[in-house]
N, C-alpha and C positions, 0 to 999 in steps of 0.2 A: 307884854306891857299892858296895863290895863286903862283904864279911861282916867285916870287920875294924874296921869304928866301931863302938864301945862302945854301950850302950843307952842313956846318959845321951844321947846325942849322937846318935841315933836319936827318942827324943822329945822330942827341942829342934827336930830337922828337923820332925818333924808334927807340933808346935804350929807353926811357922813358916809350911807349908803351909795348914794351918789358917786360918791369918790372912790369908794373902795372896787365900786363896779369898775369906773375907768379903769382903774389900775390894773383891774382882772383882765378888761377885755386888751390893754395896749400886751401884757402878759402874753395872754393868747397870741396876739400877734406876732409877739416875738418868737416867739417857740416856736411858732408855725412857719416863721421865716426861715428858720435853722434848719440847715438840712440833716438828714437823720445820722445818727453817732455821735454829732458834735455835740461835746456838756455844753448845758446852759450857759447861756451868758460870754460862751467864746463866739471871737469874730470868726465869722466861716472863710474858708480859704479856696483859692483856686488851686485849679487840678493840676498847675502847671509845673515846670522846673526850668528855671531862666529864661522861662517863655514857650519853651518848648511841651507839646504835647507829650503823652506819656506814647501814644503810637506813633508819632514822629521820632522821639527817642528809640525806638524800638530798631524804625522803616531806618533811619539815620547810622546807625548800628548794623544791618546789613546792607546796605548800600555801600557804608564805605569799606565793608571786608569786601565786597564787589571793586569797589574801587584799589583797593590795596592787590586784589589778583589782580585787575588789570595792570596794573606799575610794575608787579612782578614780573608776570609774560613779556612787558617791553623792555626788560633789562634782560630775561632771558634773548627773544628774538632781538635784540636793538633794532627796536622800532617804533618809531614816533607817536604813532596812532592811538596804539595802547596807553601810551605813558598821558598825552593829552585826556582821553577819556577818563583813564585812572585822578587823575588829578579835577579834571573838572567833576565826577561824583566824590568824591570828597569833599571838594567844594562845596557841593551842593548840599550833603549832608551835615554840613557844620555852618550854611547861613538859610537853609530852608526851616522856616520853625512849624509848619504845616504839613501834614501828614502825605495829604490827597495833593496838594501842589510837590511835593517834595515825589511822592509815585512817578507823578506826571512827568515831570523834568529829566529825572532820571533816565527812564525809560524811553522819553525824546532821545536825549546824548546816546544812550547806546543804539535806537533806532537810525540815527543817525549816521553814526559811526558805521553800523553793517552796512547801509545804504555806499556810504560812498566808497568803502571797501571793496561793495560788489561791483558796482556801476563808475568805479573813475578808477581808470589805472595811474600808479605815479610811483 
C-alpha cells in the first residue's frame, strides 16, 4: 500500500490486522490445547471407560479370574475360606475403579486369608 490511503483507512486496516491476529493466536491456543490425534475442533476425551482406568480394566480382569479360582477350590474342598476370598476379590474388582488401590486391596485379602490360614486353627 503506498502513501496515498487516507488515515481513516489506515486504521481500519490495523484494527483489521488487529483482529485477525487474535483469531490466529486464540487458534494457536486451541490446537495446542488438543492432544495429538484428535481432528480439530473435537472436544478431547478422557482415557477412561465408566470410570474405570484402562489398567484397572486389565488388573480387574485378572483379579477376578483369581477370584473365580478361588470359588472353585471352595466348592471343590467345601470350604469357606476360599469361597469368602473368592467373592470378596470380585467384589473388589467390580467396585475398585483405580488400578494401584485395586493391587493393594487385593493382595491385602489374599495376604490375609494365608495369614489366618497359617496362624488360626478352626
Amino acid at each position: 500500500m503506498g502513501d496515498d490511503a487516507t488515515p481513516e483507512a489506515k486504521v481500519a486496516l490495523d484494527h483489521d490486522l488487529q483482529a485477525l491476529t487474535s483469531q490466529l493466536e486464540a487458534a494457536q491456543a486451541r490446537e495446542s490445547a488438543q492432544p495429538k490425534g484428535v481432528p480439530p475442533g473435537a472436544a478431547p476425551q478422557d482415557q477412561t471407560v465408566f470410570g474405570y482406568t484402562p489398567g484397572a480394566l486389565f488388573l480387574g480382569l485378572v483379579i477376578s479370574t483369581a477370584g473365580i479360582g478361588y470359588i472353585r477350590y471352595a466348592k471343590v474342598t467345601s470350604r469357606l475360606s476360599p469361597l469368602v476370598v473368592g467373592v470378596a476379590l470380585l467384589g473388589l474388582a467390580f467396585l475398585v475403579k483405580d488400578a494401584w488401590i485395586l493391587l493393594g486391596s487385593s493382595v491385602g485379602v489374599v495376604a490375609v486369608s494365608l495369614l489366618l490360614r497359617r496362624f488360626v486353627t478352626y
